[in-house]
C-alpha positions in Angstrom: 0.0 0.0 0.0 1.1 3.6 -0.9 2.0 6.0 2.0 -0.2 8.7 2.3 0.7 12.6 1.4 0.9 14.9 4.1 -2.8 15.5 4.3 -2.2 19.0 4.7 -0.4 19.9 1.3 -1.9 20.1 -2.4 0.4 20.0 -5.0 0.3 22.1 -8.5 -0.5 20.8 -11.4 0.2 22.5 -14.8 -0.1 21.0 -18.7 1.6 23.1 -21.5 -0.6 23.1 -24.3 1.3 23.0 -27.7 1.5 20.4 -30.8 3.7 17.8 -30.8 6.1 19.9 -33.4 6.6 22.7 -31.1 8.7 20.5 -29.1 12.0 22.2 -29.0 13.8 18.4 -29.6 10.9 18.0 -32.3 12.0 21.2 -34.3 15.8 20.3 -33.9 15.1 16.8 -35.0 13.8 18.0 -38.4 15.9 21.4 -38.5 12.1 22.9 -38.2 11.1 21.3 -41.5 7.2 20.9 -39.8 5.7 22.5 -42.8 2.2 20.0 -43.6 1.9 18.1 -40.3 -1.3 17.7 -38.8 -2.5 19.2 -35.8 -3.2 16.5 -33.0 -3.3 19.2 -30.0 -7.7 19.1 -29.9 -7.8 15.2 -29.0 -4.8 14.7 -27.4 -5.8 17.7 -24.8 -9.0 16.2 -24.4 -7.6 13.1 -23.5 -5.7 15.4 -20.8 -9.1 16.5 -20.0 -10.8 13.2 -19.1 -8.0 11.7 -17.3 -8.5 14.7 -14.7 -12.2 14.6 -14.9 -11.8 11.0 -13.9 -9.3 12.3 -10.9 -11.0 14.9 -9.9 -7.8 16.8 -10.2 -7.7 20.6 -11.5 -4.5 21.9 -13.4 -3.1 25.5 -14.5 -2.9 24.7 -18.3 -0.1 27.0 -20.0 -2.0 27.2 -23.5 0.5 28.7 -26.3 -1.3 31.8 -28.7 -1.1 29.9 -32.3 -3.0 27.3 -30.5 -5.2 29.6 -29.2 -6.3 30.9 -32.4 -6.5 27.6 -34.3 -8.5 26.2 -31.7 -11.0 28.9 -29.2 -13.2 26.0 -28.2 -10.7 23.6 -26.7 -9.5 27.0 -24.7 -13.0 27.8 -23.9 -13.9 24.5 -22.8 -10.7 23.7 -21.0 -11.4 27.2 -19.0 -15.3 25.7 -19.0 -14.3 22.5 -16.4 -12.9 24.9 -14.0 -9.0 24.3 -15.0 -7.2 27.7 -15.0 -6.0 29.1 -18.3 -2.0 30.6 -18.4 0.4 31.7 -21.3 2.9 29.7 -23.0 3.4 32.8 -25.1 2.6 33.4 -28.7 4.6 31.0 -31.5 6.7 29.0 -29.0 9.9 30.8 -29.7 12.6 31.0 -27.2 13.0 33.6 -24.9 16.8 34.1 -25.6 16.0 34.1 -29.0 14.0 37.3 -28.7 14.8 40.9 -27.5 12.4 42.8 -25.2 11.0 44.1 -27.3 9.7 41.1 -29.2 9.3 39.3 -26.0 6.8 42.1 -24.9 5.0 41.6 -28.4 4.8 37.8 -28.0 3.2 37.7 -25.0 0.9 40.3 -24.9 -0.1 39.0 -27.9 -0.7 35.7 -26.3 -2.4 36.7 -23.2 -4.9 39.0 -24.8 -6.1 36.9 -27.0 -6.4 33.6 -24.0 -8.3 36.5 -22.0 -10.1 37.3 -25.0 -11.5 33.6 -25.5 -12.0 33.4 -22.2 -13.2 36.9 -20.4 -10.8 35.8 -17.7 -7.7 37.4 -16.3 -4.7 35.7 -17.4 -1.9 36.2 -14.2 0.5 33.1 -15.4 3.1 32.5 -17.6 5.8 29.7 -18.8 8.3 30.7 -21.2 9.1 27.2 -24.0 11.8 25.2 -22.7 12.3 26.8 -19.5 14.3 30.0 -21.3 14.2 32.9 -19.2 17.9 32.2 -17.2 19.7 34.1 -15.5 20.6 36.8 -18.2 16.7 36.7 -19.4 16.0 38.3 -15.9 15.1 41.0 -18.2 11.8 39.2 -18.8 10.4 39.2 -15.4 10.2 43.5 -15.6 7.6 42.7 -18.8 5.7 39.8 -17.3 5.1 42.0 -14.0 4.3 45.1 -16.3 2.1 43.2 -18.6 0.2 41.9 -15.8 1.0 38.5 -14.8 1.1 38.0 -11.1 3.4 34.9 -11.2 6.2 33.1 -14.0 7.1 29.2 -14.2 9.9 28.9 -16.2 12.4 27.9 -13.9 13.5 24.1 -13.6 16.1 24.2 -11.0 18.3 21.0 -12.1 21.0 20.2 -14.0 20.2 19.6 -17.9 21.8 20.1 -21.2 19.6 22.7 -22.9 17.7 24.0 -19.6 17.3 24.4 -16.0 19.4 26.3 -13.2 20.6 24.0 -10.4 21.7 26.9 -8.1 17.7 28.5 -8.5 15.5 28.4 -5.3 13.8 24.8 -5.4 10.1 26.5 -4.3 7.9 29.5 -5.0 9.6 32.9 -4.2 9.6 36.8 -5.3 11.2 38.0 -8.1 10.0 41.4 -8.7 8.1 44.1 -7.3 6.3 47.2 -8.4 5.0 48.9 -5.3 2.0 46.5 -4.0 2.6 44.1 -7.1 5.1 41.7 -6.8 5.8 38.9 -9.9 5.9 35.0 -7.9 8.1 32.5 -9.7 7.0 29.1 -9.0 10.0 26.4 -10.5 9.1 22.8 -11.0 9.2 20.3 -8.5 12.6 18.8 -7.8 13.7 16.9 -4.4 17.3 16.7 -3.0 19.3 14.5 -2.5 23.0 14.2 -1.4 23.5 17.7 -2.4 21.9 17.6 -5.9 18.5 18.4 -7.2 16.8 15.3 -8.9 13.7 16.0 -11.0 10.3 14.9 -10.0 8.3 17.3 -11.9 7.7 15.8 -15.1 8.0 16.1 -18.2 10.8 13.7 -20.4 12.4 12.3 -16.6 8.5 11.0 -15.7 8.3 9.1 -19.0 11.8 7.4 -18.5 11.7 7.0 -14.8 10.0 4.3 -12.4 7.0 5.7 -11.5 7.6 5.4 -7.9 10.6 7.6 -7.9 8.4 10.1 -9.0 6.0 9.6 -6.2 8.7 8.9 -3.4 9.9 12.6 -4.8 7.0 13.9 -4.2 5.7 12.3 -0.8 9.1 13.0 0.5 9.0 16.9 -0.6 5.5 17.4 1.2 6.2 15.3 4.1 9.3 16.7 5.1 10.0 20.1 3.9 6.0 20.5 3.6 6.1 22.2 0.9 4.1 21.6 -2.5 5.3 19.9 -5.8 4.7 21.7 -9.2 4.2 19.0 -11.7 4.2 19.6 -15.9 3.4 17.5 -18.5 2.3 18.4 -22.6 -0.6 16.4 -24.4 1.5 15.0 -27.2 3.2 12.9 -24.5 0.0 10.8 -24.7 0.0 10.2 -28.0 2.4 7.7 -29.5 0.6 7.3 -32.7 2.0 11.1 -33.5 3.5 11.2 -36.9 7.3 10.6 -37.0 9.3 12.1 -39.4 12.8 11.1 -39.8 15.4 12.5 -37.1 18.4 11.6 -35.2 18.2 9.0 -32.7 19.1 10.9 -30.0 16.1 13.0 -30.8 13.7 10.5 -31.5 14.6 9.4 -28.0 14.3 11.9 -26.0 11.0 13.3 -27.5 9.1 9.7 -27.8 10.6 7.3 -25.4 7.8 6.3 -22.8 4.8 7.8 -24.5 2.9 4.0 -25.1 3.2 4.3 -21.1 2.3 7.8 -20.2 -1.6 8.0 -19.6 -1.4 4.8 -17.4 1.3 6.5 -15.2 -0.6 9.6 -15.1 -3.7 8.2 -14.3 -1.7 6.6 -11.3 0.2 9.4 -9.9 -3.4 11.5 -10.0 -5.2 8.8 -7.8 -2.9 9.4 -5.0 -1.6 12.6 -5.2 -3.4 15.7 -4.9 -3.4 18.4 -7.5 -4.8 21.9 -7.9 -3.9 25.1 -9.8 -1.1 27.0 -9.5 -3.4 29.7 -8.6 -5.1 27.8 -5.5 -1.6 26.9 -4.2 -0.5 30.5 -4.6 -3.5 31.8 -3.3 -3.9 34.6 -6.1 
């Protein structure tokens, strides 16, 4: 029998809405050439959908602005079952890749036409991949004057194309404008012997045990009470994506474990408790 959670703590849940071909792996894999593929992003996030209706669970989905305008409904109805709707930003284009400028353009962009769908504030964001580092701190002065009340692009490991090791592990300040103040909220990571091991989602969830996931989790509530955030993308449910030709370290890292995905989902969610990021931030 599973232990029990601290009974106390609910953990955030958060699913970046994109199509499979926004992946950054994806788009190195075929040096961009996605021209023709067919969007998969409406039954895939539904599939997202039911497997939290079925767990009662409620997430903060990150939904990205070309989605958005290809598909209001899914927005609408994802917003319609009570899960919160966030920014991913506009065309999924990296946030080193962009000056201010263009940063500003992409997400206001974004998040007026999310609260346009949806006739709801829009306070979150999540840049792709993770990219606001340390010298993208420059970003955190737009989000907080564009009006988002908290960022989650911070994934405080060690990895080869993302991620900041020495970054606080839990939700902390990192700007402030008078009463305003800009939360980031990183993804879930417990330590261990000094080093930060990833138990928030994404590609380590489909190649790790399952239980080390959990363990991660349980021990993270139980003993530094504190609440996991945990992120996953629809396409990671869907191994009958198309798949173009690509190098096979790509095609590993971006496919590897999706046959599996749903199941382990499904499990995690029957034992672990999950909100919005909102809720757990209380804004």
């Amino acid at each position: 029998m599973n232990q029990p959670q601290d009974a106390k703590i609910v953990n955030a849940l958060s699913v970046d809405v994109e199509e499979y071909f926004h992946a950054k792996v994806f788009q190195e894999g075929t040096k961009g050439a996605t021209t023709g593929l067919e969007s998969r992003v409406e039954p895939t996030t539904e599939r997202v959908l039911a497997l939290l209706a079925a767990s009662s669970a409620q997430a903060t989905f990150f939904v990205l602005g070309q989605v958005a305008a290809s598909h209001p409904n899914l927005v609408r109805k994802i917003a319609g079952e009570k899960h919160e709707i966030a920014c991913h930003g506009d065309r999924h284009e990296l946030v080193w890749r962009q000056t201010p400028r263009e940063f500003c353009a992409d997400v206001r962009r974004a998040k007026a036409m999310l609260e346009d769908i949806t006739g709801e504030p829009v306070l979150g964001y999540r840049a792709p991949n993770f990219s606001i580092a340390r010298a993208e701190a420059w970003a955190y002065e737009i989000l907080l004057a564009e009006g988002f009340r908290y960022d989650s692009s911070t994934y405080p490991i060690r990895h080869d194309s993302y991620g900041d090791h020495d970054a606080p592990r839990f939700q902390h300040e990192v700007r402030r404008n008078g009463n305003t103040s800009l939360i980031e909220f990183p993804i879930g990571t417990t330590r261990l012997f000094g080093v930060n091991l990833p138990i928030g989602g994404g590609g380590y969830f489909r190649l790790l045990p399952m239980a080390l996931t959990r363990a991660g989790i349980r021990r993270v509530n139980t003993h530094e009470h504190r609440p996991v955030l945990f992120y996953f993308h629809p396409w990671e449910l869907d191994p009958d994506q198309p798949r173009p030709a690509m190098p096979w370290r790509n095609r590993v890292r971006h496919y590897i474990g999706m046959a599996r995905e749903e199941k382990k989902l499904a499990a995690l969610f029957r034992d672990t408790k999950f909100t919005t990021i909102r809720n757990v931030l209380s804004i």
